[in-house]
N, CA, C and O atoms as CSV, one atom per row, in Angstrom:
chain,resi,resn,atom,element,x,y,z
A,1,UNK,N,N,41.150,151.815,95.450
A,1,UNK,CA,C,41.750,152.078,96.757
A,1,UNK,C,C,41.353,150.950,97.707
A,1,UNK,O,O,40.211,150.501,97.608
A,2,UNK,N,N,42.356,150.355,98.798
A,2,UNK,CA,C,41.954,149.563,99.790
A,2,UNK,C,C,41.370,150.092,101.185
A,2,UNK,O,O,41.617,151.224,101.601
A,3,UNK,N,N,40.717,149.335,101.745
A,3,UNK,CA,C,40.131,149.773,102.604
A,3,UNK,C,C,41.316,149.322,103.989
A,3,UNK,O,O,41.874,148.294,104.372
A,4,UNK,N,N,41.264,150.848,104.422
A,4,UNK,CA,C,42.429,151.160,105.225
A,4,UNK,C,C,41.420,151.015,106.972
A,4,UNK,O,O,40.267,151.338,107.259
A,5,UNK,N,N,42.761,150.261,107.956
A,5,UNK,CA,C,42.620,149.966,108.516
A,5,UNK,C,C,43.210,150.854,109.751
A,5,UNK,O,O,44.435,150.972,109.759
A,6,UNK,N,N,42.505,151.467,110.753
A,6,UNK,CA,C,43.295,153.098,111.791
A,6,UNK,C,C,42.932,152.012,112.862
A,6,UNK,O,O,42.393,150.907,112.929
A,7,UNK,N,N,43.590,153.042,113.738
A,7,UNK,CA,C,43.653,153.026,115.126
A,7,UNK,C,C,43.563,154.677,115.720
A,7,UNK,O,O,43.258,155.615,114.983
A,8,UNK,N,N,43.811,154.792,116.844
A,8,UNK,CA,C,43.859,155.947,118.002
A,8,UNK,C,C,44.838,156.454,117.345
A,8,UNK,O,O,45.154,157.244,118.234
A,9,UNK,N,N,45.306,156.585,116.833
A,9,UNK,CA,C,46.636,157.627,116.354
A,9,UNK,C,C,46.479,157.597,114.725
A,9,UNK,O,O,46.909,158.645,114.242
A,10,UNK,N,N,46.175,157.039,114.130
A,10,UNK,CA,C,46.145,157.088,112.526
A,10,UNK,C,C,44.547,157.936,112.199
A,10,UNK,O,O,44.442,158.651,111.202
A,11,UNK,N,N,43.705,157.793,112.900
A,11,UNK,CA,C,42.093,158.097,112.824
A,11,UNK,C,C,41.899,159.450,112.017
A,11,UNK,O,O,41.495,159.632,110.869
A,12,UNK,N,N,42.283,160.262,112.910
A,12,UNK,CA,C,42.092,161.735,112.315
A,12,UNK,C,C,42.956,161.974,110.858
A,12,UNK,O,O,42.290,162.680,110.101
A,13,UNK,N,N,44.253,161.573,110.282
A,13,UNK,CA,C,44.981,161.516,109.774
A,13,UNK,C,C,43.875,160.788,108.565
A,13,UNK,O,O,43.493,161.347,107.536
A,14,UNK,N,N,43.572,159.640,108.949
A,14,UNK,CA,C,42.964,158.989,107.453
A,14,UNK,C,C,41.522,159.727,107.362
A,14,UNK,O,O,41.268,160.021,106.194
A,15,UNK,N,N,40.539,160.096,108.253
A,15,UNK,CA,C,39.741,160.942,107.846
A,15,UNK,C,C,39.308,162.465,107.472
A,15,UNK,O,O,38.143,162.855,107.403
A,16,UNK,N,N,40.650,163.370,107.209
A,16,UNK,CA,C,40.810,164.486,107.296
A,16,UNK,C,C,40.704,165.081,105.506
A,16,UNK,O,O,40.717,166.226,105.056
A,17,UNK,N,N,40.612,163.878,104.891
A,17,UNK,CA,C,40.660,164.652,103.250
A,17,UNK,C,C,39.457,164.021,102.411
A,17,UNK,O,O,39.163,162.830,102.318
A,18,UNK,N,N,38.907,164.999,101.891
A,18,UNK,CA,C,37.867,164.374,100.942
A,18,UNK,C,C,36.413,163.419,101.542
A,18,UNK,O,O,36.111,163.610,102.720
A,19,UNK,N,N,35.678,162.564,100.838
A,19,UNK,CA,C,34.908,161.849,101.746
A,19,UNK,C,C,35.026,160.565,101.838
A,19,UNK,O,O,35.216,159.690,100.993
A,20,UNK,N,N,34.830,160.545,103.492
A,20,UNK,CA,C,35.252,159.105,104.350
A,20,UNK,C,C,34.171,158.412,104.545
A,20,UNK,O,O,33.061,158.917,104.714
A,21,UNK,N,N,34.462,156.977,104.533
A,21,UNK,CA,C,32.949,156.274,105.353
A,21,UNK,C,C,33.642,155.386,106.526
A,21,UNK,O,O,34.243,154.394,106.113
A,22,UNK,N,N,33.642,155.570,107.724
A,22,UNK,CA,C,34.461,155.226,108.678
A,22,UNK,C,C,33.275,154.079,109.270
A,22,UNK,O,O,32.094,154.348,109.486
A,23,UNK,N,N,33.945,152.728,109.464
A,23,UNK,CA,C,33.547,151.652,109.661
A,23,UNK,C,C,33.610,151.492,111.295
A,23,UNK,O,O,34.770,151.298,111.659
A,24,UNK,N,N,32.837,151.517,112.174
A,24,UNK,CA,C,33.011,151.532,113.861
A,24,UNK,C,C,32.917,150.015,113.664
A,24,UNK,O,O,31.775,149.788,113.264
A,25,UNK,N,N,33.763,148.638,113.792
A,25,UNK,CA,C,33.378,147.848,114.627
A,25,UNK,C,C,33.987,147.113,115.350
A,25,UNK,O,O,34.780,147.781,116.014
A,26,UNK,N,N,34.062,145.599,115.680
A,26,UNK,CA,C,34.303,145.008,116.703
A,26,UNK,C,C,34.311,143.151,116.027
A,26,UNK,O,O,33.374,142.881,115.276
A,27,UNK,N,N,35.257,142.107,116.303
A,27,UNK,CA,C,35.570,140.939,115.087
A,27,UNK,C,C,34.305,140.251,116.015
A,27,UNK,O,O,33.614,139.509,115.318
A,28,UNK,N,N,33.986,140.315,117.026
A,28,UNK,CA,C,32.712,139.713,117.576
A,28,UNK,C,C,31.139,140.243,117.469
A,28,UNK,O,O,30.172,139.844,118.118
A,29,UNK,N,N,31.178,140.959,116.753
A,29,UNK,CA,C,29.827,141.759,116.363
A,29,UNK,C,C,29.349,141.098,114.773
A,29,UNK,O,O,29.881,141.177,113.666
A,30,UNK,N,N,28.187,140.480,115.225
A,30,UNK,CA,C,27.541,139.614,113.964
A,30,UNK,C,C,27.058,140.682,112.438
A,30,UNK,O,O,27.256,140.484,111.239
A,31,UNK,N,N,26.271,141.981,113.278
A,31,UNK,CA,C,26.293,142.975,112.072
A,31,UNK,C,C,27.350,143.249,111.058
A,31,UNK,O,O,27.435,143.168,109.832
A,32,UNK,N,N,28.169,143.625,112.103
A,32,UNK,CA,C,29.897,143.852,111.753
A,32,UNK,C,C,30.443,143.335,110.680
A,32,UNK,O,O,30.923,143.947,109.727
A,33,UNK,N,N,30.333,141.747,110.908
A,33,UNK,CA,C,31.042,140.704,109.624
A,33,UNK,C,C,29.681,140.402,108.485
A,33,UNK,O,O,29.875,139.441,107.740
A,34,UNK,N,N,28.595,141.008,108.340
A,34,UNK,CA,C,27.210,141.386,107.794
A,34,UNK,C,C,27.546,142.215,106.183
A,34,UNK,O,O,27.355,141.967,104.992
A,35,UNK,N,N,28.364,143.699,107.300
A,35,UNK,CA,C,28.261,144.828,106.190
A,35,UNK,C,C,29.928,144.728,106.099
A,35,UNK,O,O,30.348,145.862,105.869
A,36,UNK,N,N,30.831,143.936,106.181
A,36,UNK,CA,C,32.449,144.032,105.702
A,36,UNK,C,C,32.325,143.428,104.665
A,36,UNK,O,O,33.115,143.950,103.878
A,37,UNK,N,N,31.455,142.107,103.871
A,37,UNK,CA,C,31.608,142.230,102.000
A,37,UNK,C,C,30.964,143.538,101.462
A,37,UNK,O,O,31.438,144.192,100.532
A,38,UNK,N,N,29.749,143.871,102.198
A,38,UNK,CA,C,29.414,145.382,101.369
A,38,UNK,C,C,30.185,146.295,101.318
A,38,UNK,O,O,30.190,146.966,100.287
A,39,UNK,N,N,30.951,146.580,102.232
A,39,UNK,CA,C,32.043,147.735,102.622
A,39,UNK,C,C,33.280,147.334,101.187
A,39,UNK,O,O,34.032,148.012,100.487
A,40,UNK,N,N,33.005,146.178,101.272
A,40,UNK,CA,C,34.265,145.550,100.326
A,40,UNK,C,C,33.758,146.500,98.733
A,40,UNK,O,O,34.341,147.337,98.043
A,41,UNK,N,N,32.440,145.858,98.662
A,41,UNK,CA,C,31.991,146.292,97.385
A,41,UNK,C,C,31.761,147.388,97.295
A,41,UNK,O,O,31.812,147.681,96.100
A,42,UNK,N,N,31.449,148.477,98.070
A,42,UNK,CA,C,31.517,149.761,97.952
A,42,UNK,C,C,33.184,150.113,97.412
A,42,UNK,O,O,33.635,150.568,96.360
A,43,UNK,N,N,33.719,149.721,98.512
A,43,UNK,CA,C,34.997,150.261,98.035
A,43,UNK,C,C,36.018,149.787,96.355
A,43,UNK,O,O,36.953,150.461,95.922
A,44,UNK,N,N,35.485,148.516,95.718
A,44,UNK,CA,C,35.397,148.088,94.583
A,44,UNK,C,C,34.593,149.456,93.722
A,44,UNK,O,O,35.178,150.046,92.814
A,45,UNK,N,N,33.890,149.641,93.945
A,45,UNK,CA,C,32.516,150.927,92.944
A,45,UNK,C,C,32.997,151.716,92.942
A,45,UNK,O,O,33.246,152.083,91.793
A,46,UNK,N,N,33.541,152.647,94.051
A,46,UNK,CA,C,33.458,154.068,94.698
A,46,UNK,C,C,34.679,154.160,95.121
A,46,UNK,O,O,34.810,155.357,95.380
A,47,UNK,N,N,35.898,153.495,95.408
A,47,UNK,CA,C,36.948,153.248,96.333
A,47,UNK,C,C,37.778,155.110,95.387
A,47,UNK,O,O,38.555,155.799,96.047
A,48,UNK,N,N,37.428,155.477,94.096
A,48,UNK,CA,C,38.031,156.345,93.669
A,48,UNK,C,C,37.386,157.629,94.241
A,48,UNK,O,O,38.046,158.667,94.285
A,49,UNK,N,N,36.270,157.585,94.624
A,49,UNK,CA,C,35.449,158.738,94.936
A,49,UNK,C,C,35.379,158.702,97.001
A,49,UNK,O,O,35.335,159.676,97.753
A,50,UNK,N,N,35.390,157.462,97.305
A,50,UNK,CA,C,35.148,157.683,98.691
A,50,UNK,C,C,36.244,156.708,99.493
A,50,UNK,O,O,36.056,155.493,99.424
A,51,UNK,N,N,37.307,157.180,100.202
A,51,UNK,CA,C,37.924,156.226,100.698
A,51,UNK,C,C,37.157,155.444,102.288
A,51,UNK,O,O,36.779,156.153,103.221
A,52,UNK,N,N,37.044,153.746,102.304
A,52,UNK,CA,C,37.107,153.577,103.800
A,52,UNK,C,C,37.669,152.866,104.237
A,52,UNK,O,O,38.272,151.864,103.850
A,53,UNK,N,N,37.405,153.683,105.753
A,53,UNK,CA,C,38.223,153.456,107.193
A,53,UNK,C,C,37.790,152.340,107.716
A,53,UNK,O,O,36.624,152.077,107.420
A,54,UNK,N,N,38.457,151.413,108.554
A,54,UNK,CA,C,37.590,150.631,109.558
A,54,UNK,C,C,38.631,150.719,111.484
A,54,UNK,O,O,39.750,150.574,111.977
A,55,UNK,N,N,37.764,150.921,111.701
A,55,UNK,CA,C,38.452,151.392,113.327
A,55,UNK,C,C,37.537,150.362,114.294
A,55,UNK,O,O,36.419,150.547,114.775
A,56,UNK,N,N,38.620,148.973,114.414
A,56,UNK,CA,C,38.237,147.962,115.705
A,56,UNK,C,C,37.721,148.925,116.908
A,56,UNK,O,O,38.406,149.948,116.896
A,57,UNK,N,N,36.876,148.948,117.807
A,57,UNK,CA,C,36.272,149.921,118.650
A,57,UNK,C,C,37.011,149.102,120.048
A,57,UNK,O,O,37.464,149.816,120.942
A,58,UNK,N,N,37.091,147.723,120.160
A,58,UNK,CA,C,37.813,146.979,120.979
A,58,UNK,C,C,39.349,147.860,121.818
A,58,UNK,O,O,39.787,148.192,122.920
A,59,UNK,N,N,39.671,147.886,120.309
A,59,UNK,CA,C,41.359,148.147,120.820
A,59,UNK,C,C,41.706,149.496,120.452
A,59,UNK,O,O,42.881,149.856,120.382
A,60,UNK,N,N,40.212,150.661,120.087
A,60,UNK,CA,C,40.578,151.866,119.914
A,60,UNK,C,C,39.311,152.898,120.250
A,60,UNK,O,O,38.640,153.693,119.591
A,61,UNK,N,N,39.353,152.418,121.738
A,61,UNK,CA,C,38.268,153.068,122.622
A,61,UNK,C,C,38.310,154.446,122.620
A,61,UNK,O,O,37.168,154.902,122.692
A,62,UNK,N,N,39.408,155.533,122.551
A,62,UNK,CA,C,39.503,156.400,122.705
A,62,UNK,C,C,38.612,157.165,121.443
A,62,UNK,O,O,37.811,158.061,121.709
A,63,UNK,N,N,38.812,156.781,120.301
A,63,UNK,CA,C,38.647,157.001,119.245
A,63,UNK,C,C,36.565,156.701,118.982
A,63,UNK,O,O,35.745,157.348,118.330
A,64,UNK,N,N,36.448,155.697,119.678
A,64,UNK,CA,C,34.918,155.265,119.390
A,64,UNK,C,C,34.791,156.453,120.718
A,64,UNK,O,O,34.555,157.486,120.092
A,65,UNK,N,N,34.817,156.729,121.805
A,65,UNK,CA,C,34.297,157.342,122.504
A,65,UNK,C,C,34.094,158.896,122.289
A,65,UNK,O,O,33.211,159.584,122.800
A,66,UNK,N,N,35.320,159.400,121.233
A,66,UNK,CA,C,35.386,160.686,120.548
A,66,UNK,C,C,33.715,161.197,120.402
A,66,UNK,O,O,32.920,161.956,120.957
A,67,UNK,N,N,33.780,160.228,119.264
A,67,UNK,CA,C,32.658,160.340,118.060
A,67,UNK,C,C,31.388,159.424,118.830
A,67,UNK,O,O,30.580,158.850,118.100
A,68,UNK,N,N,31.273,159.334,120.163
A,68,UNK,CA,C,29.910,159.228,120.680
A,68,UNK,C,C,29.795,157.593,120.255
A,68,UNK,O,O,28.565,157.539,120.248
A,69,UNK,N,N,30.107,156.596,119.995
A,69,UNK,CA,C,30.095,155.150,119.262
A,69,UNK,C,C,29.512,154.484,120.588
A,69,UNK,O,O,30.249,154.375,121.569
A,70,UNK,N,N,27.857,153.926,120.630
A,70,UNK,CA,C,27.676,153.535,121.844
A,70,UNK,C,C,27.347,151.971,121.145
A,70,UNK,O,O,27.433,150.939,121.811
A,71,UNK,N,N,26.870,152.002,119.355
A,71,UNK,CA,C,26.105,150.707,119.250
A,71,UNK,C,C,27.466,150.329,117.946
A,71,UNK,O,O,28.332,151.161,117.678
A,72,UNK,N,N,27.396,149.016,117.315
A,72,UNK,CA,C,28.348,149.149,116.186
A,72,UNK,C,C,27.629,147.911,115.595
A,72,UNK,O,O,27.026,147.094,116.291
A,73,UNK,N,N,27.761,147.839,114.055
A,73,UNK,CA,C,28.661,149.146,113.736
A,73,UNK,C,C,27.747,149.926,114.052
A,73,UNK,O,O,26.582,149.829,114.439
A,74,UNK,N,N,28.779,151.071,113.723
A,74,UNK,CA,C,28.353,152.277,113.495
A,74,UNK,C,C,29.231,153.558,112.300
A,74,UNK,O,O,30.215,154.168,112.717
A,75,UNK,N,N,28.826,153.737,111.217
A,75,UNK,CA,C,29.037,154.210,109.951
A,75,UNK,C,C,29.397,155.898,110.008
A,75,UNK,O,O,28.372,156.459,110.395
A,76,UNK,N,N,30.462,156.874,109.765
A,76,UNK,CA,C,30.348,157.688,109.891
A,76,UNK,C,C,30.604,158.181,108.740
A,76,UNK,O,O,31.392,157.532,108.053
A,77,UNK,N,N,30.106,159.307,108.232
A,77,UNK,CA,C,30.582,160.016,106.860
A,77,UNK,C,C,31.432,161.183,107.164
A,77,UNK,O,O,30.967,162.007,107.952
A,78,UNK,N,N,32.441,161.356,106.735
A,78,UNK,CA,C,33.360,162.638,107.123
A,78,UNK,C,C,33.494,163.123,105.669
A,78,UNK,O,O,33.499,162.443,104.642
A,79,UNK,N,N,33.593,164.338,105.803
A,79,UNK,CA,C,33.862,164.963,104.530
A,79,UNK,C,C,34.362,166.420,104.992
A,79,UNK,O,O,33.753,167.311,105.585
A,80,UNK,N,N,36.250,166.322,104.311
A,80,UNK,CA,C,37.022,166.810,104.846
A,80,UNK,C,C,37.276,167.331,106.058
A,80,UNK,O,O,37.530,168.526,106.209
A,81,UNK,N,N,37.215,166.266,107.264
A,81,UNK,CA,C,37.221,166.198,108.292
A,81,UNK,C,C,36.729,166.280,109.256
A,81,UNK,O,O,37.153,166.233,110.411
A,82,UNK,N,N,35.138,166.500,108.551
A,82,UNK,CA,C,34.338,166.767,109.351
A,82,UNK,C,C,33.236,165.967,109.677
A,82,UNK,O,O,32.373,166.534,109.005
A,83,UNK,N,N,32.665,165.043,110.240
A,83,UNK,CA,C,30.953,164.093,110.433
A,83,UNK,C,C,29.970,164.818,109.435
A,83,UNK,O,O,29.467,165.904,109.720
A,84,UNK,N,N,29.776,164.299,108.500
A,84,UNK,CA,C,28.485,164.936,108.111
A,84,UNK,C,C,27.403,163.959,108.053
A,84,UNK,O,O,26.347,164.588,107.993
A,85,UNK,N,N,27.206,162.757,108.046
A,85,UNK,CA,C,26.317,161.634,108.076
A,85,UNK,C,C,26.409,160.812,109.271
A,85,UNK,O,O,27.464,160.805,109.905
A,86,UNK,N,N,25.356,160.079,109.662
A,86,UNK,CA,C,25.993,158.982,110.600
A,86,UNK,C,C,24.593,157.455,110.015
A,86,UNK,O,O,23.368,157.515,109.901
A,87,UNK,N,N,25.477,156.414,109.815
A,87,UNK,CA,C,24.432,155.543,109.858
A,87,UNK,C,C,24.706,154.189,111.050
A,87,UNK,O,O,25.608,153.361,110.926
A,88,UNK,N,N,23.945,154.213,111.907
A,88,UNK,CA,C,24.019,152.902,113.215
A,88,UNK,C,C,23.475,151.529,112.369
A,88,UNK,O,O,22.443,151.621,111.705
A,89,UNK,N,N,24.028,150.592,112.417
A,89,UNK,CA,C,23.367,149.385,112.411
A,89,UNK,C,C,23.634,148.796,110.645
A,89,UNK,O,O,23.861,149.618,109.757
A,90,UNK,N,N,23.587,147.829,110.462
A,90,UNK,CA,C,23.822,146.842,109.195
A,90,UNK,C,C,22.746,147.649,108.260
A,90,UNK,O,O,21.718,148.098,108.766
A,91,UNK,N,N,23.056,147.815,106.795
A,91,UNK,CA,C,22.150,148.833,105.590
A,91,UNK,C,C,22.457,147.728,104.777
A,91,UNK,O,O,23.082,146.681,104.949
A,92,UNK,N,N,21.846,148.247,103.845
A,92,UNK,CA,C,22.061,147.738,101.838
A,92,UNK,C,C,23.078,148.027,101.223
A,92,UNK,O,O,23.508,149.056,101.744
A,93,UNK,N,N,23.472,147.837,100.725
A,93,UNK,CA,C,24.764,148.537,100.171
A,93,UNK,C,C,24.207,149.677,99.017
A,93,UNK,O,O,24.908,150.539,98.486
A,94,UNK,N,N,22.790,149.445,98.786
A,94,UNK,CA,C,21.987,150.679,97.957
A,94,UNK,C,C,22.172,151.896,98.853
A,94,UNK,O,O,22.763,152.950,98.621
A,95,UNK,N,N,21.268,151.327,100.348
A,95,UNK,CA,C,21.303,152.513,100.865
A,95,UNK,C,C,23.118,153.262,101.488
A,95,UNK,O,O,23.556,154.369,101.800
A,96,UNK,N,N,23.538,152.139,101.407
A,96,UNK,CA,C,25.191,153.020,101.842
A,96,UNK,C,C,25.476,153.735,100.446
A,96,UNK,O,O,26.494,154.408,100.280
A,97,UNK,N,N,24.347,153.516,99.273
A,97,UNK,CA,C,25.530,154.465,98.216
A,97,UNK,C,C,24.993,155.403,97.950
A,97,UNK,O,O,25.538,156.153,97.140
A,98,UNK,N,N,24.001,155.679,98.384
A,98,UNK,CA,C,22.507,156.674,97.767
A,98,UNK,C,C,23.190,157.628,99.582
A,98,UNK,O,O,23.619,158.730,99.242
A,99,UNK,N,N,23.301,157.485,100.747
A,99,UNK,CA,C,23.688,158.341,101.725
A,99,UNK,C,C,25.010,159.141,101.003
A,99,UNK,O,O,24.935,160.344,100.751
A,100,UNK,N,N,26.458,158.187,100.639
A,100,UNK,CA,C,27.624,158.686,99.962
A,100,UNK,C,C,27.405,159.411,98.789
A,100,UNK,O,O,28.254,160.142,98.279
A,101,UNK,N,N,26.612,159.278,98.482
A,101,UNK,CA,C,26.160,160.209,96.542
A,101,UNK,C,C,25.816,161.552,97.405
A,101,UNK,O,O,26.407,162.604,97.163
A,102,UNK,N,N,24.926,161.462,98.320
A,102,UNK,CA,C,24.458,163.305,99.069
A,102,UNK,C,C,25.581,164.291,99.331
A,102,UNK,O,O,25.456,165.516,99.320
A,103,UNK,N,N,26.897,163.487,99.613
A,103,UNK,CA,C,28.404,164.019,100.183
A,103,UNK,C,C,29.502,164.365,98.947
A,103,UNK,O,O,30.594,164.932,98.984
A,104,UNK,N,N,28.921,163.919,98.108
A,104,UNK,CA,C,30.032,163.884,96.914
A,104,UNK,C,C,30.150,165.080,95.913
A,104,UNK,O,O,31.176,165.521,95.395
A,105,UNK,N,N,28.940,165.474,95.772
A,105,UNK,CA,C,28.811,166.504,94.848
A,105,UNK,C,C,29.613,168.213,95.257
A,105,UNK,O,O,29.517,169.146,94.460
């Protein structure tokens, strides 16, 4: 699966089934362009088990302000539509898969 790209109107729609890892960021945020090859490679591993989102926070304020988004990134886990994880700030791609393994079962 590719890693799908929302806005303010697509958001709820792509995170409403199964489990999500929703990408908060911003093309000027150094973390940001940090964890987008890991995000890549997660979604290479896992892309069958976990789809992700990435939501520019720039041009979809409504949407980062929902879900409380004060720092970015900022990582959310939804599982069937709901937040069940949150991770702030650049990880491992160990630790992004060992958080997604807790949601899956």
């Amino acid at each position: 699966m590719a890693i799908v790209k929302a806005d303010d109107q697509t958001f709820a729609q792509e995170t409403n089934n199964g489990v999500v890892l929703a990408d908060f960021w911003a093309p000027w945020c150094g973390p940001c362009k940090m964890i987008a090859p890991v995000l890549e490679e997660l979604d290479s591993e896992m892309g069958d088990q976990v789809k992700i989102v990435k939501l520019d926070v720039d041009e979809n304020q409504e949407t980062a302000g929902q879900y409380g988004v004060m720092s970015i990134p900022t990582l959310l886990v939804f599982k069937d539509g709901e937040v069940v994880d949150q991770i702030v700030g650049f990880q491992p791609k160990e630790s992004l898969q060992n958080t997604l393994n807790k949601h899956l079962s």
